[in-house]
DRENTI-123096 format. One line per 5 residues: number of its first residue (from 1); their letters; for each residue x, y, z negated of C-alpha. Coordinates in Angstrom, 3 decimals, padded with zeros to 6 digits. Each point is the difference from the previous one (the first is absolute). Layout:
residues N
NUM = A = X,Y,Z  ...
END
This chain:
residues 298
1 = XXXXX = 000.128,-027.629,-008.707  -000.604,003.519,000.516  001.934,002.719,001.957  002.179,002.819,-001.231  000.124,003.427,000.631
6 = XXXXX = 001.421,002.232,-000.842  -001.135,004.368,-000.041  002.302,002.707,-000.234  -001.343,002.919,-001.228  -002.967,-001.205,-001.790
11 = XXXXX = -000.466,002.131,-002.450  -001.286,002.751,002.938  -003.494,001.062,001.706  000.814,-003.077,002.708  001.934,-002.441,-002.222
16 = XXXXX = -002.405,-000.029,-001.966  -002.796,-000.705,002.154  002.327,-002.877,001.588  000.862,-001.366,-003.342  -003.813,-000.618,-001.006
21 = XXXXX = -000.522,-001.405,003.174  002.195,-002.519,-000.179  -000.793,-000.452,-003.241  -003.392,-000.908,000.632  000.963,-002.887,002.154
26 = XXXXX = 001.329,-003.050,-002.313  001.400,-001.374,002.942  002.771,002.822,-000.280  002.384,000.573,-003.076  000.827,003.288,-000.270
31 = XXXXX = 003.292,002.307,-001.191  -000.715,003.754,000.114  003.209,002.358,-000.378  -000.080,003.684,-001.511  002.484,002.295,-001.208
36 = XXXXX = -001.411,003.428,-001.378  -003.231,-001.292,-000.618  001.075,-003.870,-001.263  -002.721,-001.039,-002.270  -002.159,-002.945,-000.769
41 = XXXXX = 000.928,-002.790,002.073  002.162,001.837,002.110  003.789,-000.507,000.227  002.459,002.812,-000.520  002.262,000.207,002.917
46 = XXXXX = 002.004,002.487,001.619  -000.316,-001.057,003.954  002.846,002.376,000.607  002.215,-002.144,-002.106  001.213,-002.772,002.099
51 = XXXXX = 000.974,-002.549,-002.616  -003.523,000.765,-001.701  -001.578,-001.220,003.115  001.851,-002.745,000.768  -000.262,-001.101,-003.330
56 = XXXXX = -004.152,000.153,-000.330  -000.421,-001.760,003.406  002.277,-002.450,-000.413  -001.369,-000.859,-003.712  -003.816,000.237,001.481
61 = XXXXX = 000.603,-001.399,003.394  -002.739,001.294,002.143  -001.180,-001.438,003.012  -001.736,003.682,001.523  001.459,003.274,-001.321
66 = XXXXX = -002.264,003.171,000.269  002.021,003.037,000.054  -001.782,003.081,-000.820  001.958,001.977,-002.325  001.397,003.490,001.839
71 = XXXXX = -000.152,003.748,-000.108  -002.814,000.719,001.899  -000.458,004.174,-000.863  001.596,001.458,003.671  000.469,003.372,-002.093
76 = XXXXX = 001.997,-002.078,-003.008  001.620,-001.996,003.050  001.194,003.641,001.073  001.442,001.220,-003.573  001.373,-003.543,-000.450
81 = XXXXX = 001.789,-001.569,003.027  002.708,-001.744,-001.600  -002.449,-001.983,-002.662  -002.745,-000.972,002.874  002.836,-001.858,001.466
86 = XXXXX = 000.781,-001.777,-002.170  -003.202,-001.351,-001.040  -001.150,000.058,003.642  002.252,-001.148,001.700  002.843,-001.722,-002.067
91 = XXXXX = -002.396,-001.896,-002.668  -001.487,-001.317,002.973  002.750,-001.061,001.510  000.879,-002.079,-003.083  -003.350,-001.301,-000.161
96 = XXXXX = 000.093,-001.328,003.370  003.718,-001.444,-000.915  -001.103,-001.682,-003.045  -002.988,-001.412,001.515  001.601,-001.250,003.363
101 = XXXXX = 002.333,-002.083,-002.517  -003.225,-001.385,-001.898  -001.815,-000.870,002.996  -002.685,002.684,-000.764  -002.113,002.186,002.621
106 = XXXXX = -000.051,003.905,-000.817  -003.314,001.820,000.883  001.163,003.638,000.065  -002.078,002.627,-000.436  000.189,003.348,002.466
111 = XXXXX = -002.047,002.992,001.074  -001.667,001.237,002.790  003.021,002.986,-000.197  002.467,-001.681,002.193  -001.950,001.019,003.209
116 = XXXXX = -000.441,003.933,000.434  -003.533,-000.226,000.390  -000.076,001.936,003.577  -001.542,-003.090,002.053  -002.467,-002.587,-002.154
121 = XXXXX = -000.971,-002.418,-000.580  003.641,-001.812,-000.412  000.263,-003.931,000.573  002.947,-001.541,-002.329  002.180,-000.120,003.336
126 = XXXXX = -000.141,003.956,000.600  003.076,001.813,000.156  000.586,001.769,-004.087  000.685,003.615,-000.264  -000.283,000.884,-003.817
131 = XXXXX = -000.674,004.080,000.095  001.712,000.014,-004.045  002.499,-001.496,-002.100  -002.559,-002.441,-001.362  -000.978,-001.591,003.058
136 = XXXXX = 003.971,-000.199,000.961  000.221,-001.840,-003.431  -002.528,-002.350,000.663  000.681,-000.920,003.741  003.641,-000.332,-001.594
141 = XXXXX = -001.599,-002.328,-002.162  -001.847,-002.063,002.861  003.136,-000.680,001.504  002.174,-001.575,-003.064  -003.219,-002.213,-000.606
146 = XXXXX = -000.154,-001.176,003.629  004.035,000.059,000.505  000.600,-002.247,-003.323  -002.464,-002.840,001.391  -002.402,-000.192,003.397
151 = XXXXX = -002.528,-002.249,-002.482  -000.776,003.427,-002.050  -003.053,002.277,000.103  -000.490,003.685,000.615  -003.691,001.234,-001.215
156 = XXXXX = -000.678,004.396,001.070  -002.721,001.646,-002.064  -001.246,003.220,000.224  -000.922,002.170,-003.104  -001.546,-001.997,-002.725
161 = XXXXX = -002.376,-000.153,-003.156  -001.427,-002.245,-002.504  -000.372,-000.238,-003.651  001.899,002.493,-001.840  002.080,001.078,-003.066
166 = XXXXX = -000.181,003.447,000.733  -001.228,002.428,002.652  003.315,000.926,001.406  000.564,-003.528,000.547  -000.844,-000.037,003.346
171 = XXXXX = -000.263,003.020,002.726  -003.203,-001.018,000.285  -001.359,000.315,-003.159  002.095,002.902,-001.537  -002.189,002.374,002.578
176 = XXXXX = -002.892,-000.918,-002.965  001.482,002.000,-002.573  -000.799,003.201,002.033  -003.297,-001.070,001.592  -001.194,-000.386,-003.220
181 = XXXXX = 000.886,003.096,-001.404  -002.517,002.213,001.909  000.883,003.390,-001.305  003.195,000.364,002.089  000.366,-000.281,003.577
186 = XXXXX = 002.196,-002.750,001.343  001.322,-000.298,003.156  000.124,-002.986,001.526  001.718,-001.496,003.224  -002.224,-000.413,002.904
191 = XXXXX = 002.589,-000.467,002.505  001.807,-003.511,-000.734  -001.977,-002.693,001.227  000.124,-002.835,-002.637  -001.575,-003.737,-000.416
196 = XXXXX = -000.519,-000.771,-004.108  000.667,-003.171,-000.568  -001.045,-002.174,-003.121  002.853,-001.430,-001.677  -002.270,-003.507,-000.976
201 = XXXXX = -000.341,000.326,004.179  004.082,-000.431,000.362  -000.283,-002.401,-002.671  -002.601,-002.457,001.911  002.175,000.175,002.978
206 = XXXXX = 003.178,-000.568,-001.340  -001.085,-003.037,-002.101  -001.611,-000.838,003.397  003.460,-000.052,001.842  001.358,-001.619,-002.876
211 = XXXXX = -002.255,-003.102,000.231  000.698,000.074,003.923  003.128,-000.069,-000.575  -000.007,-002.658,-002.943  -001.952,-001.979,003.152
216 = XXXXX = 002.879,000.019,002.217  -002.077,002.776,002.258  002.242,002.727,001.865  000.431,003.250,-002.472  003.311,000.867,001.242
221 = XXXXX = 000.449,004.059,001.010  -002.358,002.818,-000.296  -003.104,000.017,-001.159  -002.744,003.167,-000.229  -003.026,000.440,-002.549
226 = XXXXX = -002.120,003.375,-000.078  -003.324,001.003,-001.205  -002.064,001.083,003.428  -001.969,003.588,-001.470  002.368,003.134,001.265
231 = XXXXX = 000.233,002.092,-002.794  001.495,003.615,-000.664  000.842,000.708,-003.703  -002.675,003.025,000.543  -002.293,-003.076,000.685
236 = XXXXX = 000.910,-002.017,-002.716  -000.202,002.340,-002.576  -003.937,000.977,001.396  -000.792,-003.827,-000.512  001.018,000.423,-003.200
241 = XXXXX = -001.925,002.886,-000.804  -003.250,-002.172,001.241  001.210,-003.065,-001.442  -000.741,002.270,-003.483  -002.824,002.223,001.508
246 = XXXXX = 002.423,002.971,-000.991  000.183,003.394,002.258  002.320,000.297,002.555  000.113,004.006,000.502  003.210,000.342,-001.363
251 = XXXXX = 001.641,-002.313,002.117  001.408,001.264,003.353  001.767,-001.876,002.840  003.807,001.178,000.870  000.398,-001.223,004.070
256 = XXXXX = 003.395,000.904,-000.132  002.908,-002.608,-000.211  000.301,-001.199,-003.705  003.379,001.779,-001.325  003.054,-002.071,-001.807
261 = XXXXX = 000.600,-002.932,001.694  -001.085,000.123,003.632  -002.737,-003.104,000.590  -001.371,-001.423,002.924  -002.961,000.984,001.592
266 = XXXXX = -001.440,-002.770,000.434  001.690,-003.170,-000.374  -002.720,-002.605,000.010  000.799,-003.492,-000.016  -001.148,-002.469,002.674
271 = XXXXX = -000.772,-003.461,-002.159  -000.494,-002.327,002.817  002.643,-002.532,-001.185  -001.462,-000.580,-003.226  -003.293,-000.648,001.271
276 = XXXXX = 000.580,-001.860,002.616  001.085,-002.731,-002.901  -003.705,000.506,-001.957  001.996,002.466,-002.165  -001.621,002.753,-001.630
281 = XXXXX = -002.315,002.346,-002.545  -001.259,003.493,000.370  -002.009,001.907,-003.106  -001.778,002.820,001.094  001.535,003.291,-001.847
286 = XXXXX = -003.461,001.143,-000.881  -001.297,-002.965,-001.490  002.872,-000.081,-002.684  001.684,003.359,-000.480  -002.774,000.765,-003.032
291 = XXXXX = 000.797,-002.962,-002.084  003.568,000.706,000.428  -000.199,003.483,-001.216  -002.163,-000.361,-002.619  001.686,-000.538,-002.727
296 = XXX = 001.897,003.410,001.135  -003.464,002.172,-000.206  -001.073,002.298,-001.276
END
């Protein structure tokens, strides 16, 4: 008999990566949930509809739920308080009801932007202190999921890629759309210090837990995954330019403070607890940012 689980958010750059990955196991059966972008497969639901939610899990019955839908943009975060609440905080909180009442486990998914990135690398018990709105959202988040049941899973990520719809998909690869346009100067942020992460990375891990979990292993709490190169968009965007063999004269590196939505410096993520249980995948950004972006060039 196999497993249930359930994904919120599916139809986005991570959902979708944990959808196939689960999908690819026959040992799992898999529901994937989307609103805006419900196609396919996918069911149409409307997390911040209570009833809706109660209504799907207690029809599908999942034994893990992977919650991944949110408003991740800090800058729409800003513009948008009210909303971001209530899908990132409220939704969840419902979730976590629901499930708690099914006997389901919630793997909740949260960023590297709850800590203010001023002393790295940050174990899972270091003291939060989101810098924006969106990391107060989040950490708000974290503590409905862990408040509604002790058995439930936190998993922080830092800024992530993987196989796209469209460049602006990801604040990784939206910085492609002016590195490849090489008669206008872009400016790019060498100041930030990030850690791109593949989303089919996340994906391993979290099916990972999952089975660990399934096994009657400890998953309870907080739980980091990173990739390990330090990486300034300003960097980024010049391994994209050799990824294609284009020219890089026309872009120039910004070391001041990114503007909207302040960000942490550096807020890398310590992922001793997940390795310490044989948890764990890292893919190079080099080795994959080309095939990626290629069906976005010229």
């Amino acid at each position: 008999m196999s497993t249930k689980v359930l994904i919120t958010g599916a139809s986005g750059l991570l959902g979708r990566a944990v959808l196939h990955e689960f999908e690819s196991d026959r040992k799992w059966s898999t529901l994937g949930l989307a609103f805006s972008r419900a196609s396919g497969n996918l069911r149409k639901v409307d997390i911040t509809d209570q009833q809706a939610v109660k209504d799907i899990m207690q029809e599908f019955k999942p034994d893990i739920v992977i919650h991944s839908a949110a408003e991740r943009r800090p800058d729409v975060v800003d513009k948008q308080e009210e909303a971001t609440y209530r899908l990132n905080v409220e939704s969840t909180r419902s979730i976590c009801q629901v499930a708690k009442s099914i006997g389901a486990t919630i793997f909740y998914i949260s960023t590297d932007y709850v800590f203010d990135g001023k002393n790295p690398p940050y174990r899972e018990t270091d003291a939060p202190n989101p810098l924006n709105r969106y990391g107060v959202s989040k950490l708000e988040g974290e503590k409905v999921t862990l408040a509604e049941s002790k058995d439930n899973s936190i998993l922080r990520v830092p800024i992530l890629y993987g196989n796209i719809e469209r460049l602006d998909e990801s604040a990784v690869t939206v910085l492609f759309s002016k590195v490849k346009d090489t008669t206008n100067t872009c400016i790019m942020s060498d100041y930030e210090q990030r850690y791109p992460t593949h989303c089919k990375d996340i994906a391993v891990v979290l099916k990972q837990l999952a089975e660990k979990k399934i096994q009657g292993q400890d998953t309870a709490g907080i739980f980091h995954w990173s990739g390990d190169e330090k990486m300034t968009k300003y960097s980024m965007a010049m391994a994209m330019a050799e990824a294609f063999s284009l020219p890089t004269n026309h872009i120039q590196a910004d070391r001041n403070p990114s503007g909207g939505a302040t960000r942490p410096y550096d807020a890398h993520l310590d992922c001793s607890r997940a390795q310490s249980l044989g948890i764990g995948q890292r893919t190079p950004f080099k080795s994959t940012i080309r095939e990626i972006l290629e069906p976005f060039y010229p």
